[in-house]
C-alpha positions in Angstrom: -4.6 -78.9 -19.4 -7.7 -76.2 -18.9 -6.9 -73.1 -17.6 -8.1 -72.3 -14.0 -11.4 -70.1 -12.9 -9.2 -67.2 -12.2 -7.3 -67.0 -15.6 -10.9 -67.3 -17.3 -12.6 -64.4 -15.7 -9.6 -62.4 -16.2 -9.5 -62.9 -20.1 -13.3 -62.6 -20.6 -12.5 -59.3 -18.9 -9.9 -58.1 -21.0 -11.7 -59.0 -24.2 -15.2 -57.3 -22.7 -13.1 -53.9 -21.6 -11.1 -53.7 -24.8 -14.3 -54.3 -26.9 -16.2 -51.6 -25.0 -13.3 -49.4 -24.4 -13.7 -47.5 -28.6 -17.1 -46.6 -27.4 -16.2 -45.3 -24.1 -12.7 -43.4 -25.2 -15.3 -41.8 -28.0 -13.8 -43.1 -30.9 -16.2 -42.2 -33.3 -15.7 -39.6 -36.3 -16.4 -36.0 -35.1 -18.8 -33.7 -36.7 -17.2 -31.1 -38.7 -17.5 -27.8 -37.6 -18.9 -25.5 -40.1 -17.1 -22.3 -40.4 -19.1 -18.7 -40.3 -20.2 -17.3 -43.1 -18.0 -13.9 -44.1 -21.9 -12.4 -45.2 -22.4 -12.4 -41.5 -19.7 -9.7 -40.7 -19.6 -5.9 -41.7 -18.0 -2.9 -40.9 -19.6 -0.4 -38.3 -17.9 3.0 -38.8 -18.2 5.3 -35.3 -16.7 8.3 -36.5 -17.3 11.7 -35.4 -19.8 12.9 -38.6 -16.4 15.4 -39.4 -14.2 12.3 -39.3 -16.0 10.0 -41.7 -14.1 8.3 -44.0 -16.5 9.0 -46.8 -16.6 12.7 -46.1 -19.0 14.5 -44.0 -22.8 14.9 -44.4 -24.7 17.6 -45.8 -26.0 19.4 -43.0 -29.3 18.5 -41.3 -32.4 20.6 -42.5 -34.2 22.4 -40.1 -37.0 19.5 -39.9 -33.7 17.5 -38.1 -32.5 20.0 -35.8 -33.7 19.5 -32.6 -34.6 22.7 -30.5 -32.2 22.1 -27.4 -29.3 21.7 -30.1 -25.6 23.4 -28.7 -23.7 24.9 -30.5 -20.3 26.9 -30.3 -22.1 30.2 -29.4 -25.0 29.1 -27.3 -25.6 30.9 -24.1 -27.2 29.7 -21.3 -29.8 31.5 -19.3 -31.3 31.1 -16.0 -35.0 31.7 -15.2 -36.6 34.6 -13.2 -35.4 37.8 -13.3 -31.7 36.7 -13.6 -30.4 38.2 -10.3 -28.8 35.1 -8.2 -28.0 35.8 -4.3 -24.9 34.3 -3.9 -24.6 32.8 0.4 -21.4 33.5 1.7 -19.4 30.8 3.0 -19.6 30.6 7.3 -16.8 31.5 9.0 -15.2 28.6 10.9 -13.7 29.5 14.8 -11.3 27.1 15.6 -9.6 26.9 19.4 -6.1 27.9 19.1 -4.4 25.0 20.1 -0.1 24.5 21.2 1.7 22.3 19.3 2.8 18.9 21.4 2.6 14.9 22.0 2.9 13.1 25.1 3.0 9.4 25.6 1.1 7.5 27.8 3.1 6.1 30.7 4.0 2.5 30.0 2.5 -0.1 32.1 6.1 -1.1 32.5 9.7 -1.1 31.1 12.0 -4.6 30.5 16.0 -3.9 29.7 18.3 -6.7 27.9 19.4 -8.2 25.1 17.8 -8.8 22.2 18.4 -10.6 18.6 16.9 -11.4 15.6 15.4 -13.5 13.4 14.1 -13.8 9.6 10.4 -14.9 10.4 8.9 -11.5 10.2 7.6 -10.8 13.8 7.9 -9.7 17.1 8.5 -12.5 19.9 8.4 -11.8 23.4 7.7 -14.2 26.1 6.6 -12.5 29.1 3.7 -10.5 27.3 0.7 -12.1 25.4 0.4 -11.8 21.6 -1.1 -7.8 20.4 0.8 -6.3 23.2 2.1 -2.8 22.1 5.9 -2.1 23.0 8.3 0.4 21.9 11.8 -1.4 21.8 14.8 1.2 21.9 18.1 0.6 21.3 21.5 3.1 20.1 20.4 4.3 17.2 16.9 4.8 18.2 13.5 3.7 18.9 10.5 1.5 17.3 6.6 1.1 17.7 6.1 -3.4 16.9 2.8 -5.2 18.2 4.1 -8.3 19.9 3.1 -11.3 17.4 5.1 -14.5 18.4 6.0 -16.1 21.8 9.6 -16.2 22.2 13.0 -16.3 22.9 13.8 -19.3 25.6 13.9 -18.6 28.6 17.2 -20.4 28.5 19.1 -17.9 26.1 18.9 -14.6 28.5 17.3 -12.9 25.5 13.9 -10.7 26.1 13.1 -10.3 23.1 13.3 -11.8 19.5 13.0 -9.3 16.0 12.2 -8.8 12.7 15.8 -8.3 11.3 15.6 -4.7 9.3 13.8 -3.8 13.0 16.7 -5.0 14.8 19.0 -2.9 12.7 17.1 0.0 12.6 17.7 0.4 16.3 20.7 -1.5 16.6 23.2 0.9 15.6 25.8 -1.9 15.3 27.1 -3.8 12.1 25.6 -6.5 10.1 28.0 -8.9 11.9 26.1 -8.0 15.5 24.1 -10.7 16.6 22.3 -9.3 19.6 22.1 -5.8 21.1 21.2 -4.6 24.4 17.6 -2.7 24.3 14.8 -1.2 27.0 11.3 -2.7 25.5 8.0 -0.7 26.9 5.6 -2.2 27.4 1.5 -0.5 26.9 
């Protein structure tokens, strides 16, 4: 029996891939990597000249010495006559000014329950997202930019919290789940 067409081309493949494949895989020996010769290496000493480890130097000779050399005991002079008028700082007048803050009146003031949540935010649904509102509740009161729309309408909730936010003006225990607050809204 002959084999069919299919079976054929399928074998002739095989045998053509596997006798390319050595070639392609790069089979072949590697070259051998040479390693660096040790000649190529020495030792660069950066000591301070009194830290050398093979002692210090002789002094330089005069030749050596540079004229703008420091030493211990230089001095340094100024030119001209070597009398320096020294400006004296201005004098500042500054307005006496009272010590206070005020708030701008909010645009308007929402009061009811809130809770929280664990997403990070602030969600309110009846003001758009970047809104500034000061949410106050027992134990005090909070600046939060509005970031998330939020709670349904359905729940009677204004306003959805960060949960260390809701806590912080909650005043209740962790076992609370919502909390009555007055947001204000700017």
């Amino acid at each position: 029996m002959r084999p069919s067409r299919t079976v054929a081309k399928a074998a002739l493949t095989a045998v053509l891939a596997l006798g390319s494949l050595p070639g392609l895989v790069g089979s072949y020996q590697p070259t051998p990597v040479r390693p660096i010769d040790a000649a190529a290496f020495r030792q660069v000493i950066l000591a301070t000249q009194g830290n050398r480890p093979f002692g210090a130097l002789a002094e330089s000779d005069a030749a050596l010495v540079s004229a703008a050399e420091l030493s211990r005991d230089s001095t340094f002079v100024e030119g001209g006559d070597g009398l320096v008028a020294l400006r004296a700082r201005a004098e500042v007048a500054l307005p006496r000014v009272s010590a206070s803050s005020s708030w701008k009146a909010p645009k308007s003031t929402m009061s009811g329950a809130a809770s929280f949540y664990s997403f990070g935010t602030t969600a309110m649904r009846d003001v758009p997202r970047g809104t500034t509102i000061v949410i106050c509740g027992a134990a005090g009161c909070i600046e939060r930019i509005v970031s998330d729309y939020g709670p349904a309408k359905s729940t009677g909730r204004i306003i959805d919290m960060y949960k260390p936010d809701f806590f912080a003006i909650c005043g209740c225990g962790w076992w609370s789940g919502t909390t009555t607050v007055t947001v204000k809204i700017y």
